[in-house]
C-alpha positions in Angstrom: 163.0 89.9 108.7 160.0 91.0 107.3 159.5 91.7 103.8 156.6 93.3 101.3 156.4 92.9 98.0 156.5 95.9 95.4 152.9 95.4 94.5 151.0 94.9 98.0 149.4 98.3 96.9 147.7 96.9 93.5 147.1 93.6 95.5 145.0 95.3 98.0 143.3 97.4 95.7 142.5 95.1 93.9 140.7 93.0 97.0 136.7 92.7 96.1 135.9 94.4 99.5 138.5 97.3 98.8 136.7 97.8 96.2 133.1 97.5 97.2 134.3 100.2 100.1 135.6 102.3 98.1 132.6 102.6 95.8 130.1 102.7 99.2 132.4 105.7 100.0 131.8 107.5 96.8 128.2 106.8 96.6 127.9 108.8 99.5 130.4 111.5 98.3 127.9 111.5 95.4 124.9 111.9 97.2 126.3 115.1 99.0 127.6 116.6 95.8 124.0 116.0 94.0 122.2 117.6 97.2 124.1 121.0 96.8 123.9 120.9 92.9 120.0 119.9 93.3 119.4 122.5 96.1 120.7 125.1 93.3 119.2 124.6 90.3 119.4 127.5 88.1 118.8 125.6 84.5 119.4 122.2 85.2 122.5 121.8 83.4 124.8 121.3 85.7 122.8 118.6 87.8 122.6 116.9 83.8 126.3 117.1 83.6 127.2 115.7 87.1 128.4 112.0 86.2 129.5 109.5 88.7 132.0 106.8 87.4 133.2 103.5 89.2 136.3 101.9 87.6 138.3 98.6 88.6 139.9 100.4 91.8 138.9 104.2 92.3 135.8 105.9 91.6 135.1 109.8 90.8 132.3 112.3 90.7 132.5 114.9 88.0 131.0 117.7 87.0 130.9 117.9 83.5 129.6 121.9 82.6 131.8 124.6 81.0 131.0 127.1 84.1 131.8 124.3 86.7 134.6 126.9 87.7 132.3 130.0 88.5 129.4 127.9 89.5 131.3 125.8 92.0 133.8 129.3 93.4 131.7 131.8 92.2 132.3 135.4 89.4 131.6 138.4 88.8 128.5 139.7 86.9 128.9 141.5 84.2 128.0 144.8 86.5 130.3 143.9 89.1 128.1 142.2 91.6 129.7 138.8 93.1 127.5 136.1 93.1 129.0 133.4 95.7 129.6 129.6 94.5 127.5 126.5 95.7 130.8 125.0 96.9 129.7 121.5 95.7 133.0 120.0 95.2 134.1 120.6 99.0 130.5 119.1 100.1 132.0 115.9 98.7 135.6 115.8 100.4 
């Protein structure tokens, strides 16, 4: 009978090429995400607040600007006019 131990998750994780793959993946993801914030540079702000971060066993892009929300899914001027998102977030998934 086979068994498998409580922590085969952590242990595999944990494995150097796991990890390398995992980060290859998100440098990629990255890349996408910066080409859709690059292609729409307004002030610059939002490309200055996109960080990328690698840690022991995951990795994350994140985009770090108060209007991430409206910039990303798009709002409503003032006057009413709808100005779509850039949809960068979905360009990395």
């Amino acid at each position: 009978m086979a068994t498998v131990k409580p922590n085969t998750d952590s242990i595999v994780a944990h494995l150097r090429g796991v990890r390398d793959a995992v980060a290859d993946e998100l440098d990629q993801r990255a890349d996408r995400v910066r080409a859709v914030v690059e292609a729409h540079r307004h002030t610059g702000a939002l490309a200055a607040h996109t960080r990328v971060r690698t840690n022991r066993t995951d990795s994350t892009v994140t985009l770090e600007d108060p209007a991430v929300y409206a910039i990303n899914y798009g709002h409503l001027t003032p006057n009413g006019r709808w100005v779509p998102g850039i949809h960068a977030i979905e360009a990395g998934l």
